[in-house]
N, C-alpha and C positions, 0 to 999 in steps of 0.2 A: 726163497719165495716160489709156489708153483704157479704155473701158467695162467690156472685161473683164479688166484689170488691178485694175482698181476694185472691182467686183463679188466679184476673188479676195479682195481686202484686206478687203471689208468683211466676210465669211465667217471667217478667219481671227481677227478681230480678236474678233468673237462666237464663236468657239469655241475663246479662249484663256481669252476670260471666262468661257465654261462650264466649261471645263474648272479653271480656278479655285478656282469654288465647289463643284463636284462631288467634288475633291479632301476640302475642307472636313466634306463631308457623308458621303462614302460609308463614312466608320466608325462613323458614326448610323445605319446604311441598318435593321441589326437589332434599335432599342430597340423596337419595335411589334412585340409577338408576334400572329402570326398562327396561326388554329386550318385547319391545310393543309387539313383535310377539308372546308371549309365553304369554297374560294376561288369565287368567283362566275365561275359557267360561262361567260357572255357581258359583257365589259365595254363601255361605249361612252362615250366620250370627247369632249367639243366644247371643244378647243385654242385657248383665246381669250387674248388679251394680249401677243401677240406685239410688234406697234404703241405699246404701253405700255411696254411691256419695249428698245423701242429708245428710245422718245422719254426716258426717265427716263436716259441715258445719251447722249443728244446725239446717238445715230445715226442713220441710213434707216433705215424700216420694214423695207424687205429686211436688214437686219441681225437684226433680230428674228424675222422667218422663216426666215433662214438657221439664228440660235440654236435656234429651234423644232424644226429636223429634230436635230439632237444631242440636246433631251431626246427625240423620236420613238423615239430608235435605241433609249435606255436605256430606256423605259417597255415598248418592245416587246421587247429580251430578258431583260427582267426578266417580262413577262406570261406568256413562253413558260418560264423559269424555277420560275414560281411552279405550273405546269400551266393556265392558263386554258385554254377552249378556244376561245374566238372573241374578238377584240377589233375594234372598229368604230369609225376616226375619222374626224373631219368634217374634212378636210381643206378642201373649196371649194366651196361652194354657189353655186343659180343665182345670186343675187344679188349675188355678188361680182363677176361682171362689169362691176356698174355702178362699181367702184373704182378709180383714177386707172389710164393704160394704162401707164406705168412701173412699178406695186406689181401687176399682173395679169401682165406679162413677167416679171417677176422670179418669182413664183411658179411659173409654167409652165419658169421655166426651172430652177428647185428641184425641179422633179415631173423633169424631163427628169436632171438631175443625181442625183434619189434615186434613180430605180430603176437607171442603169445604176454608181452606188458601193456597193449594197446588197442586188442582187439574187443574186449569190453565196453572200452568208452566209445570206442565207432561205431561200433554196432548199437549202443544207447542211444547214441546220437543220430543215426538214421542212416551212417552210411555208407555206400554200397560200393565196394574191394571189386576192380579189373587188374584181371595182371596184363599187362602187353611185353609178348614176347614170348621165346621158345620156351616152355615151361619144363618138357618134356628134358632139355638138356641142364637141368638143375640136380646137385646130387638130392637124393630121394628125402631126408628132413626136409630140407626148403622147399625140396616141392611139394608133400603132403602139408607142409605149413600154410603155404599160400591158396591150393589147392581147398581145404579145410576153411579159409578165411573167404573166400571169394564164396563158398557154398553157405557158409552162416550168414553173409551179408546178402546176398543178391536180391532177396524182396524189402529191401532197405529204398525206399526214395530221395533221401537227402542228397547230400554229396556225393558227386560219383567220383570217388578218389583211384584212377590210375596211375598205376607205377611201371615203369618201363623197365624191365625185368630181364636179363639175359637179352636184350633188344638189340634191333640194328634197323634203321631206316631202309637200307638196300635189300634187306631181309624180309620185312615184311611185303615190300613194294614186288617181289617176286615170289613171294607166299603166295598174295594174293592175284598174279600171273597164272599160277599153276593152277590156282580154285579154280579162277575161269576157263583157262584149258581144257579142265577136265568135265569141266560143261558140254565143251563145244566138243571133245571126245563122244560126250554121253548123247550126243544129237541135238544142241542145241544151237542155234541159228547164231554163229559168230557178229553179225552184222544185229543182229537186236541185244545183243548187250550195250547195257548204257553208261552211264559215269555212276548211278548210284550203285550199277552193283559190281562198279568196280569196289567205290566207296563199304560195299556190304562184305566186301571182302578184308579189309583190312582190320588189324583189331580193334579199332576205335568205330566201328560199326556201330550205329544207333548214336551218338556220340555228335555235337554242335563242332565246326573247323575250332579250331585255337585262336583265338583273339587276342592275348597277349602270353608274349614268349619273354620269358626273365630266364636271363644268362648269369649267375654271380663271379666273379674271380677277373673281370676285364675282358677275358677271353670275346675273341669278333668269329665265333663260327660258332656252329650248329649243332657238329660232334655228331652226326648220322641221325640225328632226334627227329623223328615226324616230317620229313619233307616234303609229302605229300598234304598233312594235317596244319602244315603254318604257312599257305603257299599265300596268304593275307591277313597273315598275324602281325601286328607292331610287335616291335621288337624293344627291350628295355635290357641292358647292357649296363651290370655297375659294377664299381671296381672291390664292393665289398665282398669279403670273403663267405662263404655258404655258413660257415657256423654262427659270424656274426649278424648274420642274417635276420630281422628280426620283423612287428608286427609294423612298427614306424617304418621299414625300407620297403615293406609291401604296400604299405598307402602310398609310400613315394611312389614306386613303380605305377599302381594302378594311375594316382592324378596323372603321370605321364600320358599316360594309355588318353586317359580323360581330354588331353588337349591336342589328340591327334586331330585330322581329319579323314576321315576312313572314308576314301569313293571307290574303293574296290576296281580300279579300272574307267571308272566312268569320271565324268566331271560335272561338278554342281554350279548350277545355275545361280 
């Protein structure tokens, strides 16, 4: 069997099983009533258990990330369903590069696969592609793919769907160091820089903070994701895996969000 014979099968074979259980679930999708007015403006998402989600099934990990983009598609036309206006996922951080070069190919060739089987219906749909993160250190398909997808979408007003790309939280946060430095190089008055242009520095510029942050696989950390952008995001932590991910676990998350109380610091009267 050759590689990409192989690679077909093992995509197929994860998203007969997704399609299985989604079958299972999608007449559950409405027992969590949600309050529409209150849907959290900005969600941001770190997709983990992919790796768990194959191995608990005897498959490759690229099975599990293969599964992972079928719950992607459903969480993001479910977001755009719901009205959110931004959602933000961690798709690949800098440090995944240090992970086996067979489960790094596969990925890159997941990224090169999603945008050209789903860039049509996003772009139908209204909406508008940010990559967040070093674009420039992507081998060169991925990067004219993304590149290419962000340019067809930008005058898109719907969803502003970012993906956390070659990213790193301590990365960006001294990206954006440098932008301003070279401000204050070029003659600009260090002491009138403010917090929004610090904020204008970072990718998520123009962009509402993260209101609710969903972690799937149990994991209690953050994995470098936005620490500047969730610094008063509720937090939603569950122990289901990213594949089995589905439109019912996003209503779960969000009611959560729904019975916090958000004082931001301050306290209500």
């Amino acid at each position: 069997m050759s590689k990409d014979t192989n690679k077909t099968s093992i995509g197929e074979m994860a998203g007969r099983l997704l399609r299985g259980m989604t079958a299972q679930t999608a007449e559950n999708t409405n027992e969590v009533q949600l309050d529409r007015s209150r849907i959290p403006a900005h969600i941001a998402v770190i997709m983990d258990g992919n790796g768990r989600w194959a191995k608990k099934r005897s498959l490759p990990r690229s099975a599990g990330h293969a599964a992972g983009v079928e719950s992607l598609r459903a969480i993001i036309r479910e977001c755009d369903a719901l009205g959110v206006k931004a959602l933000t996922i961690y798709a690949f951080s800098t440090e995944n590069w240090s992970r086996s070069k067979e489960e790094v190919g596969a990925l890159m060739g997941l990224l090169l696969k999603y945008f050209s089987s789903e860039i049509d219906e996003l772009c139908e749909k209204g909406v508008c592609i940010r990559i967040l993160g070093d674009i420039d250190g992507l081998p060169a398909p991925q990067r004219d793919a993304v590149n290419a997808a962000m340019k067809r979408t930008e005058g898109n007003e719907g969803l502003k769907l970012n993906i956390a790309l070659n990213y790193g939280g301590r990365d960006e946060l001294l990206r954006a160091a440098k932008l301003l430095a070279k401000r204050a190089l070029a003659g600009e008055d260090v002491d009138s820089f403010t917090r929004q242009d610090f904020e204008d520095s970072l990718y998520t510029c123009g962009l509402p903070d993260v209101d609710l942050l969903i972690r799937t696989s149990g994991e209690m950390r953050i994995s470098n994701f936005l620490p500047y952008q969730i610094a008063y995001a509720e937090f939603v932590i569950v122990d289901t895996l990213w594949p089995d991910f589905d439109e019912k676990e996003l209503h779960k998350a969000i009611a959560a969000f729904q019975q916090r109380d958000r004082r931001f610091g301050g306290v209500k009267g």
